[in-house]
C-alpha positions as a Python dict, from the first residue, in 0.01 Angstrom:
ca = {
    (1, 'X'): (0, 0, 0),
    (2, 'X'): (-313, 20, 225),
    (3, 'X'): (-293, 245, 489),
    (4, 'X'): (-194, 112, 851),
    (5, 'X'): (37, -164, 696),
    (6, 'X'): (371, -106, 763),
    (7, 'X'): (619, -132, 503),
    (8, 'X'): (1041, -231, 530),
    (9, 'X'): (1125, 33, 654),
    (10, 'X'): (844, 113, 964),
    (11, 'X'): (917, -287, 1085),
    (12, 'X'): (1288, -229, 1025),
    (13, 'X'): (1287, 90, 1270),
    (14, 'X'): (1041, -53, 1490),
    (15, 'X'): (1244, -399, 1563),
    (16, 'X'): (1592, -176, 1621),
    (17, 'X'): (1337, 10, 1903),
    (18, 'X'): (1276, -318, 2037),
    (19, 'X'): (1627, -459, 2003),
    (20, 'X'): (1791, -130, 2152),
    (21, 'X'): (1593, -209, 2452),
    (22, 'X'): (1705, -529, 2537),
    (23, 'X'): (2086, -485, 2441),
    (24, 'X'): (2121, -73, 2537),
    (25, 'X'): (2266, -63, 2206),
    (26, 'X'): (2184, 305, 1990),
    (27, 'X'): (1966, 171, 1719),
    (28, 'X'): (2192, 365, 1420),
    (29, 'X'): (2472, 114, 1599),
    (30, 'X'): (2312, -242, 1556),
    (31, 'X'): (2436, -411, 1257),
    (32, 'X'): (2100, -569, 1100),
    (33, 'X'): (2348, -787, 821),
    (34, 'X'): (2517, -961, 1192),
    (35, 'X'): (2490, -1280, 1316),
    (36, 'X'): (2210, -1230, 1564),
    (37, 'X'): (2348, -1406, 1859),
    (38, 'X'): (2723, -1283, 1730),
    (39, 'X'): (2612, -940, 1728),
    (40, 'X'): (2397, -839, 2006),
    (41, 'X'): (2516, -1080, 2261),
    (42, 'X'): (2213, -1190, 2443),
    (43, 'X'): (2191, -1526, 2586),
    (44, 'X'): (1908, -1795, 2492),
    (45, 'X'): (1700, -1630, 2737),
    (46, 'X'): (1739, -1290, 2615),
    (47, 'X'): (1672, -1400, 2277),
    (48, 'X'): (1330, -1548, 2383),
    (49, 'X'): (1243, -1239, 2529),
    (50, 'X'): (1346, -1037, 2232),
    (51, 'X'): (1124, -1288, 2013),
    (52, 'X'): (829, -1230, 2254),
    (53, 'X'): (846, -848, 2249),
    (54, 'X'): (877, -855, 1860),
    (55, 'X'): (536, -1082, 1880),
    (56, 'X'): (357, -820, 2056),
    (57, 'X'): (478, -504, 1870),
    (58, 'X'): (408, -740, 1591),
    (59, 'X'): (61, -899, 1674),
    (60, 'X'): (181, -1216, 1536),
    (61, 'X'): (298, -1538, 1687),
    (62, 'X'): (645, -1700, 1575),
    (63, 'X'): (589, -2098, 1531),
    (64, 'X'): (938, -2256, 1659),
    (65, 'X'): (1013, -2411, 1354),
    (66, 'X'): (1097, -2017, 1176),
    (67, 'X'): (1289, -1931, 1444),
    (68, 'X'): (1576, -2140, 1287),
    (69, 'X'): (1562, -1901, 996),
    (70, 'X'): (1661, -1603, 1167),
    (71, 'X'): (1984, -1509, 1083),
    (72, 'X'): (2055, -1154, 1091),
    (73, 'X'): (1804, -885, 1168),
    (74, 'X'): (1730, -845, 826),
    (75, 'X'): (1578, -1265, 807),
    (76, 'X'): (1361, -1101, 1104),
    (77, 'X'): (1275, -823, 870),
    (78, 'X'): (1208, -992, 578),
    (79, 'X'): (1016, -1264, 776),
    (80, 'X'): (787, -998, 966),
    (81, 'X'): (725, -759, 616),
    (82, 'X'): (569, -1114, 454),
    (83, 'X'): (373, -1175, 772),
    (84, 'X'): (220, -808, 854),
    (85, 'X'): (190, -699, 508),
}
């Protein structure tokens, strides 16, 4: 792996961060296997918000059309490792 890349596990703690912020929820406490909008109960506007923070911790910019594939936390996860990597 070359160094400064994050791996699974680095975007997997550093999108619970992010998430914890926006629903108050203890990171160890989010279910990343959930329904997204089941699970941390933010409304269309909080899930924009969410998306745009995870751009900027990210450096990357989310085209509209793979936002449908987000799932779960883990489709964000999965999605972000392919993209930063």
């Amino acid at each position: 792996m070359e160094i400064g890349v994050p791996d699974m596990e680095n975007i997997s703690c550093r999108l619970l961060k992010i998430v914890s912020e926006y629903t108050e929820a203890e990171p160890d406490k989010i279910d990343m296997n959930g329904s997204i909008r089941l699970t941390l109960g933010l409304d269309s506007f909080g899930l924009l918000s969410l998306l745009n923070a995870v751009e900027s911790e990210f450096s990357i910019t989310i085209p509209d059309e793979d936002l449908a594939n987000f799932q779960t936390l883990n489709d964000v996860v999965l999605y972000l490792d392919n993209k930063v990597s």
